[in-house]
C-alpha positions in Angstrom: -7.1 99.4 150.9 -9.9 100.5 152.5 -13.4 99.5 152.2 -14.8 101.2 149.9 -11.8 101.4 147.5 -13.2 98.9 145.3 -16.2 101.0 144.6 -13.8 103.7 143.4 -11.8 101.4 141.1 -14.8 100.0 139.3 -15.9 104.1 138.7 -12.4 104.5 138.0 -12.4 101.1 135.4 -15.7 102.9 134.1 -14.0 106.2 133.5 -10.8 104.7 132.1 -13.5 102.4 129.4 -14.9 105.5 128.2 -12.2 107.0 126.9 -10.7 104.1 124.8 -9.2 106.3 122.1 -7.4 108.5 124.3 -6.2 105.5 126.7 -5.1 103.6 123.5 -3.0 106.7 121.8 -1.9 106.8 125.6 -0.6 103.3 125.9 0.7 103.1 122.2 3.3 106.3 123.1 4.3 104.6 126.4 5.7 101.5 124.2 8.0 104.3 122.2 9.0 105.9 125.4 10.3 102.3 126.9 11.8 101.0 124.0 14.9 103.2 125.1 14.9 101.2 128.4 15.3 97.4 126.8 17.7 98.7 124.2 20.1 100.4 126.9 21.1 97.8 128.8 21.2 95.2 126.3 23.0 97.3 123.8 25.4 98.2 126.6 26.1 94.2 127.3 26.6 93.8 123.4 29.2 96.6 122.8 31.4 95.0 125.7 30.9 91.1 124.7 30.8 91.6 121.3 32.7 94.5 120.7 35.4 96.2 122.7 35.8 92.9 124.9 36.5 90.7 121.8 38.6 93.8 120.0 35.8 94.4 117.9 35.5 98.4 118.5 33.6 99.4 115.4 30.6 96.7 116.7 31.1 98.5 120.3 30.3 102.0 119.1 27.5 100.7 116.5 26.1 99.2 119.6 26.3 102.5 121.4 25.1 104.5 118.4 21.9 102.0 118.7 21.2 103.3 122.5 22.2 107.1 121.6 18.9 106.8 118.5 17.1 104.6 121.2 17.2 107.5 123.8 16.5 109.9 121.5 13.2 108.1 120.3 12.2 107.4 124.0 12.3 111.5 124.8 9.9 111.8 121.9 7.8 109.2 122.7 7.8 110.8 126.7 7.0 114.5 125.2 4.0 112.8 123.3 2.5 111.1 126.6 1.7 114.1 127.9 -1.1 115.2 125.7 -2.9 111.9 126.3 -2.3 112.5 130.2 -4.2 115.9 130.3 -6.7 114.0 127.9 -7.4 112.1 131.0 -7.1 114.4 133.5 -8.9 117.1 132.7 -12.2 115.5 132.2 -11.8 114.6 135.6 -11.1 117.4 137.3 -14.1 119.2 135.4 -16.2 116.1 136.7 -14.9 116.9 140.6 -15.8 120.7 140.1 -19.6 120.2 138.7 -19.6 118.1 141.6 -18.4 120.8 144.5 -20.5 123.4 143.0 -23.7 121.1 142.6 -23.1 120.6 146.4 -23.0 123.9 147.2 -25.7 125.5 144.8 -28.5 122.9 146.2 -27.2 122.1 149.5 -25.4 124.7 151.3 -21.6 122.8 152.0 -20.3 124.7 154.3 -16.8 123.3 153.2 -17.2 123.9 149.4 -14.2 126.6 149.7 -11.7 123.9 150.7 -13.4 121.2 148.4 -13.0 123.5 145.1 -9.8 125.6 146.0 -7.2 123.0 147.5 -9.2 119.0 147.5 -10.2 119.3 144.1 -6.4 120.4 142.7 -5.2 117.7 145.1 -7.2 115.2 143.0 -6.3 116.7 139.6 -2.4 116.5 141.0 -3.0 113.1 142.3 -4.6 111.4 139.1 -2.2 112.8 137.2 1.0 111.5 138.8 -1.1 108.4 139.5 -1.1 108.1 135.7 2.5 108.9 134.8 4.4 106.9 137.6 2.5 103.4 137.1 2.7 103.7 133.1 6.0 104.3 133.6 6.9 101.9 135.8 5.1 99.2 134.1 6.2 99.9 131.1 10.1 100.5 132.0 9.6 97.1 134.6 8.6 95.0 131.7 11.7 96.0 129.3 14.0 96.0 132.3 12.9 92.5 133.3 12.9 91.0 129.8 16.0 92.5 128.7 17.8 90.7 131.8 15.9 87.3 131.1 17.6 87.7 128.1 21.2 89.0 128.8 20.7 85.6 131.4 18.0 84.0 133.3 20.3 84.0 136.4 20.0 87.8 136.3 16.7 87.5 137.5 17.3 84.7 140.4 19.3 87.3 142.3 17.5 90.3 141.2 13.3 89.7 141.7 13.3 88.4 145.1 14.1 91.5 146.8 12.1 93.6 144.2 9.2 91.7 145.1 9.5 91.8 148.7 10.1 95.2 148.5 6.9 95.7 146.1 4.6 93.7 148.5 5.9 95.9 151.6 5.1 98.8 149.6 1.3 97.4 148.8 1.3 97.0 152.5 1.4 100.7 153.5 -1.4 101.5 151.1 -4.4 101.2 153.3 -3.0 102.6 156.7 -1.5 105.4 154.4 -5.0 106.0 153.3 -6.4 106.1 156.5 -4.3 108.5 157.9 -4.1 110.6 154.6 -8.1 110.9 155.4 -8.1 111.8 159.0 -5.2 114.4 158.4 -7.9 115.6 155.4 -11.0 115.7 157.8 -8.7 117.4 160.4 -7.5 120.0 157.9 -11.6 120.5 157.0 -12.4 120.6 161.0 -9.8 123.4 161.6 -10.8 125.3 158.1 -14.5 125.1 159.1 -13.7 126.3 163.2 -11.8 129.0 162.1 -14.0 130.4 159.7 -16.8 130.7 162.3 -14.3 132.5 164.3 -13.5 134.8 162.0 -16.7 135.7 161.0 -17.7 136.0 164.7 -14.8 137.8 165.8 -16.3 140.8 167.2 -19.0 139.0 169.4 -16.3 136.9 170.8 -14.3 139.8 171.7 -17.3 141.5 173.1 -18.5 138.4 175.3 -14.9 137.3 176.3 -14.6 134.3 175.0 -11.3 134.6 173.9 -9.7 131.6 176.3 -12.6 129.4 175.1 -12.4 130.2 171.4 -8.1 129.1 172.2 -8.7 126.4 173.5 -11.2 124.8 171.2 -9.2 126.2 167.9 -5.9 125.1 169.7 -6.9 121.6 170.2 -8.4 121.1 166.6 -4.9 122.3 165.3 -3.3 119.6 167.5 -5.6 117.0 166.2 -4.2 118.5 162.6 -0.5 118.1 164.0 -1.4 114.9 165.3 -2.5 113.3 161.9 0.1 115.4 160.1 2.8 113.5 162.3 1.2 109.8 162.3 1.1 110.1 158.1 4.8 111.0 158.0 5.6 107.6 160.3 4.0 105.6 157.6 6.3 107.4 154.8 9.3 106.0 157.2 8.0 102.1 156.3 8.0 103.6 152.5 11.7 104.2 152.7 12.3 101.0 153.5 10.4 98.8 151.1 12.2 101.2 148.0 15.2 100.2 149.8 14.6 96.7 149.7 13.3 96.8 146.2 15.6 99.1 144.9 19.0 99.3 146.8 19.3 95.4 147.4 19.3 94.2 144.2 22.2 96.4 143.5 23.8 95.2 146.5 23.2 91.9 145.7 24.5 91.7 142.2 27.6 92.8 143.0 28.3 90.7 145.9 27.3 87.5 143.8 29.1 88.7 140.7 31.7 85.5 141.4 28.8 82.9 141.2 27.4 84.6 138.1 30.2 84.7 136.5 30.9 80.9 137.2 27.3 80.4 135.8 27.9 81.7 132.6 26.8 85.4 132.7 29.3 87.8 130.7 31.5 90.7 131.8 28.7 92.9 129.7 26.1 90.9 131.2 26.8 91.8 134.4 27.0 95.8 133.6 24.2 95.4 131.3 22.1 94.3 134.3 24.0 97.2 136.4 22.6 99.8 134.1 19.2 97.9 134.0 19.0 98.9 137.7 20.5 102.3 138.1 19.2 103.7 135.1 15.9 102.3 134.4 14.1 99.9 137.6 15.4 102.1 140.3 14.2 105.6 139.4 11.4 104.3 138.3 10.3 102.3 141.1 11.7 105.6 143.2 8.7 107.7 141.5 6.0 104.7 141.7 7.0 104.0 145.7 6.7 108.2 146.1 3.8 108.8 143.5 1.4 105.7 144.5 2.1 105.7 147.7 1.2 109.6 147.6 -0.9 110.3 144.9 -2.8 107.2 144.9 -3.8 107.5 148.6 -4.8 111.1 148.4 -6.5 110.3 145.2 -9.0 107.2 147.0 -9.4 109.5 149.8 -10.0 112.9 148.7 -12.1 111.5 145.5 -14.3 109.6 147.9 -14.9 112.9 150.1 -15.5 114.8 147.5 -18.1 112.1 145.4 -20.2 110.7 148.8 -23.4 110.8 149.0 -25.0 112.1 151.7 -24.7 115.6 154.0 -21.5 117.4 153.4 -18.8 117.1 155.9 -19.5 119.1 158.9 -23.1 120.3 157.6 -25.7 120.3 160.1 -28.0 117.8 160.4 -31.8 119.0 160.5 -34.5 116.7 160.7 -37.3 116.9 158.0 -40.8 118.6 158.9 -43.6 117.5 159.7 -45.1 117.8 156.5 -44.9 119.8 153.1 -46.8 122.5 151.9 -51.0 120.8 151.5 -52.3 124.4 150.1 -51.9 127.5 148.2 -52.1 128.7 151.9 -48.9 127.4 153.2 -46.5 130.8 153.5 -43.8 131.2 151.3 -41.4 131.7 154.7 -42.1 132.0 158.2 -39.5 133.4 161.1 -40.6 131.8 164.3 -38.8 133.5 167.4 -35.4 132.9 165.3 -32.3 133.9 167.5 -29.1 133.3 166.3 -25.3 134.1 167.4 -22.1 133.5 166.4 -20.7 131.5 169.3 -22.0 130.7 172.9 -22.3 133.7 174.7 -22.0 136.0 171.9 -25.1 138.8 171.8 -27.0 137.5 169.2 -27.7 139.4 165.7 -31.3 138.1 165.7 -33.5 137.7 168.3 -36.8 136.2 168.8 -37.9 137.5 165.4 -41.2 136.9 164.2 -42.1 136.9 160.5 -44.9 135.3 157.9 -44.5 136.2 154.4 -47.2 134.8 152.1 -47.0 133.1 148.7 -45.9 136.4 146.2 -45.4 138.2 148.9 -42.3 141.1 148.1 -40.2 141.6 151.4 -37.1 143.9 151.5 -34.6 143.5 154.7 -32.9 147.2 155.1 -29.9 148.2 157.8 -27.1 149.6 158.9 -24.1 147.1 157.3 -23.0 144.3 160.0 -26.4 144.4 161.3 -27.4 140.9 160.2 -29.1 141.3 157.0 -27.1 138.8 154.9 -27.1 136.8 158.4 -30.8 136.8 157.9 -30.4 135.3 154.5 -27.9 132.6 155.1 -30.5 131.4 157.8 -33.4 131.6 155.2 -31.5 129.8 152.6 -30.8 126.7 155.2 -26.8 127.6 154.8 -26.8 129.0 159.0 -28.5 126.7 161.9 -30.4 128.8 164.0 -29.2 129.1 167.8 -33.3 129.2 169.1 -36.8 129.3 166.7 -36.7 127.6 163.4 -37.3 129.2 159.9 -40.1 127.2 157.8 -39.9 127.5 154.0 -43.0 126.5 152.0 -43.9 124.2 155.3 -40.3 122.4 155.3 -37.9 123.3 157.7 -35.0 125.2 156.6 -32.0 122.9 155.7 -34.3 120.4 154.7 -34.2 118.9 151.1 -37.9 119.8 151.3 -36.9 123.0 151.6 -33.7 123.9 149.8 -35.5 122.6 146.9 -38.1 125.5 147.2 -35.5 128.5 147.8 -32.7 129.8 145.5 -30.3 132.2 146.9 -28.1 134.9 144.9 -25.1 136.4 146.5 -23.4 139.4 146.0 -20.2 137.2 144.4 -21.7 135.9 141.4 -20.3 132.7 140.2 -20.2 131.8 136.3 -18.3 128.9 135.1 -16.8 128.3 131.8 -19.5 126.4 129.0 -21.9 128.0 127.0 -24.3 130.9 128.5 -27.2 128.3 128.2 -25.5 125.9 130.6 -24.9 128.4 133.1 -28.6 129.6 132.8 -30.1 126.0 132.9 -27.8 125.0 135.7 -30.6 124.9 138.6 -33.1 123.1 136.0 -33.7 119.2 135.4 -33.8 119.5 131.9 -32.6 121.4 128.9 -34.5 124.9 129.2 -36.0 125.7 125.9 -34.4 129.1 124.3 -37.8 130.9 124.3 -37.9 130.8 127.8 -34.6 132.1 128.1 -35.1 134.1 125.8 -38.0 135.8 128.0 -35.9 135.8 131.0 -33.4 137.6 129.1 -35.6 140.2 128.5 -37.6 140.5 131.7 -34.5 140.9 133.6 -32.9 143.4 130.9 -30.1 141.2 129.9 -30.9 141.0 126.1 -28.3 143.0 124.8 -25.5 140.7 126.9 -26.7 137.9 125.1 -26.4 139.5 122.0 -22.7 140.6 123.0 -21.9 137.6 123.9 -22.8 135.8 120.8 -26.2 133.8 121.8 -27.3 131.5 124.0 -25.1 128.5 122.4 -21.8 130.3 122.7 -18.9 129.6 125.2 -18.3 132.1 128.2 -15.3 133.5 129.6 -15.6 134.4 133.5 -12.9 136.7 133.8 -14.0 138.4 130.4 -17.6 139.3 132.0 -17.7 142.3 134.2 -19.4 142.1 138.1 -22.4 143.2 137.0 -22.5 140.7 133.7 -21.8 138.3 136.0 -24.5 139.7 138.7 -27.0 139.5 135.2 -26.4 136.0 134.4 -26.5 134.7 138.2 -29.9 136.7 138.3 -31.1 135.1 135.1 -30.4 131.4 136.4 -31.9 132.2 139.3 -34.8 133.5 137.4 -35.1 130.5 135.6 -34.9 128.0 138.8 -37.6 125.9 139.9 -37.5 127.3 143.5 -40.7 129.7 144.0 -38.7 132.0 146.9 -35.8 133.9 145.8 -33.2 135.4 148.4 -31.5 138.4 146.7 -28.4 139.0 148.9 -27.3 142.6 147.7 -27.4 140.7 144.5 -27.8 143.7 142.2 -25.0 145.8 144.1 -23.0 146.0 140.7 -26.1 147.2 138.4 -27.2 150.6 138.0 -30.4 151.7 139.7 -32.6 151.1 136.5 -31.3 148.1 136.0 -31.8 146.4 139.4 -35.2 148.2 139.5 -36.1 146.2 136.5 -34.7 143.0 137.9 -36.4 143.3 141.3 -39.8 144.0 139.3 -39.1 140.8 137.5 -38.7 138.2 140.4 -42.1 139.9 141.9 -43.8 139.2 139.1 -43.0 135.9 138.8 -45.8 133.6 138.7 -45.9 131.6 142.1 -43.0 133.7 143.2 -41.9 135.3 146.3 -38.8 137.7 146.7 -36.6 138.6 149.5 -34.5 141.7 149.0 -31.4 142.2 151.2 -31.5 145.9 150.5 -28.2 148.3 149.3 -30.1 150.7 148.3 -33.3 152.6 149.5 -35.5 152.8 146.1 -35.4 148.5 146.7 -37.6 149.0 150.3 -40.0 151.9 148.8 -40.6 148.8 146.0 -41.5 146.4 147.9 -44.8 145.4 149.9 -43.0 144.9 153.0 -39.9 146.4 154.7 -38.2 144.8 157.7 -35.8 146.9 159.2 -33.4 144.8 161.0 -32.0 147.4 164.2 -31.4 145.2 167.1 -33.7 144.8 169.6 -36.1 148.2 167.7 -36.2 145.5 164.5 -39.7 146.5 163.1 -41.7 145.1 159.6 -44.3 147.2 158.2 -44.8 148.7 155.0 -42.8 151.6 153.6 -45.3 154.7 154.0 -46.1 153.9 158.4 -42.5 152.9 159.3 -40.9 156.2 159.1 -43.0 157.2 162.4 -42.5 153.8 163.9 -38.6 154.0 163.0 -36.1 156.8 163.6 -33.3 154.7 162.1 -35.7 153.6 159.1 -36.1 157.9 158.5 -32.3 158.1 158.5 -32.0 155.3 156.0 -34.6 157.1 153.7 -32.7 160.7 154.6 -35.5 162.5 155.8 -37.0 162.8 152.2 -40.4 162.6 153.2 -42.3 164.6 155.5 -42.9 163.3 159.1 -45.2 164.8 161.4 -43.3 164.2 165.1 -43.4 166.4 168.0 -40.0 167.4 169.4 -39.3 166.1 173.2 -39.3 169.0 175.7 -38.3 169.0 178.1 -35.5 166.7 177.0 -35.8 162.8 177.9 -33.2 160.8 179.3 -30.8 158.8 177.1 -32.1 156.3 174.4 -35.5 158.5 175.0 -38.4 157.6 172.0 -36.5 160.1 170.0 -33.0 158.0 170.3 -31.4 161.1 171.3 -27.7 160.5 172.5 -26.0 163.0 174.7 -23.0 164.6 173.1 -20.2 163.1 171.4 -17.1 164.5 173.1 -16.8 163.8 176.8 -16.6 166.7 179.3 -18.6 169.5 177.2 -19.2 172.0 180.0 -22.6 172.1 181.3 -23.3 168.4 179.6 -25.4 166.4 181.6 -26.8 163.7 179.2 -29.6 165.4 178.1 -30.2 167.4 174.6 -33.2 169.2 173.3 -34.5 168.0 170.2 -35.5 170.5 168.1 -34.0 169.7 164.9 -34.0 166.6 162.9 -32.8 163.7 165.1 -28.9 163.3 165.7 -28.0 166.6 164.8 -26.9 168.1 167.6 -24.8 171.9 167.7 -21.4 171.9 169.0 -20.1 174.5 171.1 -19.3 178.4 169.9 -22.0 177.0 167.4 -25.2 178.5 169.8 -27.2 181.6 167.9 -25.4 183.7 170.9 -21.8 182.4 169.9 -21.8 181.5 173.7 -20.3 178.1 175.3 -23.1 175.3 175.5 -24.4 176.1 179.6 -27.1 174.6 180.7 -29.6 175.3 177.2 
């Protein structure tokens, strides 16, 4: 296999010890399910030798009547394996998942879509046929073989050599199967990953025609995808071959050697007994362990040791530490230094050279038109983006940086609750067990007390799809709330609450002790909140506080819809276009008289249209 398969199996011998009981109740039904297997094929060679052969036809059916009750018993005793299969399974899958979503929560894997949606499932899938096909076939091998030592040793002189060899070339694919099941996995992550960026960048690739660029790179990572895709389904040709050698040749050569068994003492029934030993029993399942293993148990080592390395996630960027960590109370919370970032060489970039220090407790809301950047912003705060020039610095640690990551929690709009009790989804970004007064206290700060009474306390079991988006936005706020992590990066994380509500929760984070609180605004009462308002409007992006920015900001006035006074003096005459007033010239194109200018006397943008004048008159040259 490869080399650090034997890693795996020892966790996987680990795994297996802790769940003696179910392993045992496990084992103890696969007995019941191959007894069926030994008793058909000798039964079979006893109702012919000993009973239609030898005119005996009552001992022939009795025999039968045996294998009929035999079968029978073996359906049961498959029906009952199944429960201690999931008993298995399902503790692992929940394992894998606690594992993804750790990863993502503190780390910021930039795959964790893939991981949880399709790698994980592919490991539940894979363990569980894993489990099925080798009981099975060791199970059904051991009552096939001994049923044919005893029917007549020879049986087994002209039937194991070619299921052995056939075997051993199966054992053979294993590790290059495994390789190539990994690099068509990594190829498949590669593609998902490129794409993704496109997507999400698809306008500013557009814009800075990068289209032929963008086509050839995506282009060659899906023939690197086609490339593995073909080179794994080679390898399945050599797996055609060994279950042909170990289970079509035996078959082949019973029957050709059927004279020198017979001269040797092996019966008429003997030799059908044996027949039915391989066609109904050995073949199948060796056909499902030569499919399963060869499939399941190489995505299984693969994908199990993707998803369980330590270490950066797959394709996340590597960022060297800081310098140093925070010495002082003075260290800010966050500092922008000349941060630019784009999506895609040559793409106009959403920020540029931005320059921001927020200190310790500090209260900063980001406010803009949407596709602006805001949650850009945030995803390059929280370490999750790699800026394109600049660096951001949280608490003195890089962003991206363990230092870092460990001193920042981010809530997105999508909040994520998983199934356990509402105390482990609370205490998820804590150490330790959080006591229940403090929870208790968060509950209340952040106005969530009557959802924990709803629910049924802190001890009792969620249901995700049960919870409405703003439950969910509650309890996400709550963990959060509860985190070690002094900054918090609300990302339009209160967009489901009412405005009472998320004016309570915002109040809460800023008066956390040692906390500092970054709002990605939705709504406008969130900036006149807070200490600080950056208003993020392309190259005019301005920070100041809420009661100056409305004369240093026509687009910040628009945003708070002109409900506070503003003492400005109209331009007149008129300025050109893009003028300090951000006058544009009017909409539709050929207006008579329109030259690119308009007065401005009236709030800014609202310009009349024509037979709209106070003289009812076409727009001139006014």
């Amino acid at each position: 296999m490869t080399p650090v398969e034997p890693g795996l199996l020892r966790r996987g011998t680990r795994y297996l010890a802790g769940r003696r009981r179910v392993v045992a109740v496990l084992l103890a039904w696969s007995v019941v399910e191959a007894g069926h297997t030994f008793v058909l094929g000798y039964a079979l060679a006893r109702a012919l030798d000993g009973g239609f052969l030898a005119e005996r036809p009552g001992a022939g059916f009795a025999w039968l009547a045996l294998a009929a009750v035999a079968v029978v018993v073996g359906a049961y005793g498959t029906g009952r394996t199944y429960g201690g299969v999931a008993g298995l399974v399902e503790p692992f899958r929940d394992r894998l998942v606690r594992t993804v979503v750790a990863r993502a929560l503190h780390r910021g894997d930039t795959a964790a879509v893939s991981r949880l949606t399709h790698q994980v499932e592919i490991a539940r899938d894979a363990f569980a046929g894993l489990v099925m096909v080798s009981r099975s076939f060791v199970f059904t091998a051991a009552g096939a073989l001994t049923g044919l030592f005893l029917l007549a040793p020879a049986l087994l002189a002209v039937v194991a050599p070619p299921l052995v060899l056939g075997l051993a070339l199966f054992l053979a694919t294993l590790r290059p199967l495994a390789r190539r099941q990994e690099a068509y996995l990594a190829a498949d992550e590669a593609l998902a990953a490129a794409l993704g960026e496109v997507f999400s960048g698809l306008r500013d690739v557009t814009a800075a025609g990068a289209e032929p660029r963008v086509r050839a790179e995506a282009g060659a990572l899906a023939d690197a995808a086609l490339h593995a895709s073909r080179s794994l389904a080679r390898w399945s040709v050599v797996r055609v071959v060994a279950l042909a050698l170990a289970g079509q040749l035996p078959v082949v050569l019973l029957l050709a050697g059927a004279p020198w068994l017979l001269d040797r003492g092996v019966t008429a029934g003997g030799l059908v007994g044996a027949l039915a030993y391989l066609t109904q029993s050995l073949m199948p399942a060796l056909q499902n362990l030569v499919h399963g293993l060869g499939t399941s148990g190489s995505r299984l080592a693969v994908v199990v040791r993707r998803l369980t390395a330590p270490g950066p996630p797959a394709g996340a960027p590597h960022l060297p530490e800081a310098a140093g960590t925070p010495r002082d109370d003075d260290t800010p919370a966050l500092e922008l230094r000349r941060l630019t970032f784009a999506y895609g060489e040559g793409a106009d970039p959403v920020v540029r050279d931005l320059d921001l220090t927020l200190p310790r407790g500090g209260h900063l809301a980001v406010v803009g038109p949407s596709g602006v950047g805001k949650s850009t912003l945030a995803g390059l705060v929280a370490g999750l983006l790699s800026p394109c020039g600049g660096e951001v610095v949280v608490g003195g640690a890089r962003a991206g940086t363990a230092a870092a990551m460990a001193q920042r929690v981010l809530i997105p709009q999508e909040a994520y609750v998983f199934s356990g009790t509402l105390a482990d989804n609370l205490g998820y970004l804590r150490a330790g067990a959080v006591p229940e007064e403090e929870m208790r206290a968060a509950a209340e700060a952040l106005g969530m007390a009557e959802l924990v009474r709803r629910v049924g306390g802190f001890a009792a079991p969620l249901a995700p799809a049960e919870l409405s988006a703003g439950e969910r936005q509650q309890i996400a706020l709550a963990r959060a709330y509860l985190s070690p992590a002094p900054l918090a990066v609300l990302d339009e994380a209160t967009c489901h609450l009412d405005p009472v509500a998320e004016a309570r929760a915002e109040r809460a984070f800023a008066r956390r002790p040692g906390g500092t609180l970054v709002v990605i605004a939705h709504r406008a009462a969130s900036a006149r909140r807070a200490g600080r308002v950056l208003v993020m409007d392309g190259a005019d992006t301005v920070c100041g506080e809420h009661h100056e920015l409305p004369a240093r900001s026509p687009l910040y006035r628009d945003l708070m819809g002109a409900a506070e006074p503003v003492n400005r003096t109209p331009s007149h005459p008129p300025g050109h276009l893009r003028d300090a007033d951000r006058v544009d010239p009017v909409a539709r194109p050929g207006l008579p008289g329109d030259r690119g200018h308009v007065v401005a006397h009236r709030a800014v943008r609202q310009v009349q249209a024509v037979g709209d004048l106070p003289d009812g008159r076409p727009l001139r040259r006014e």
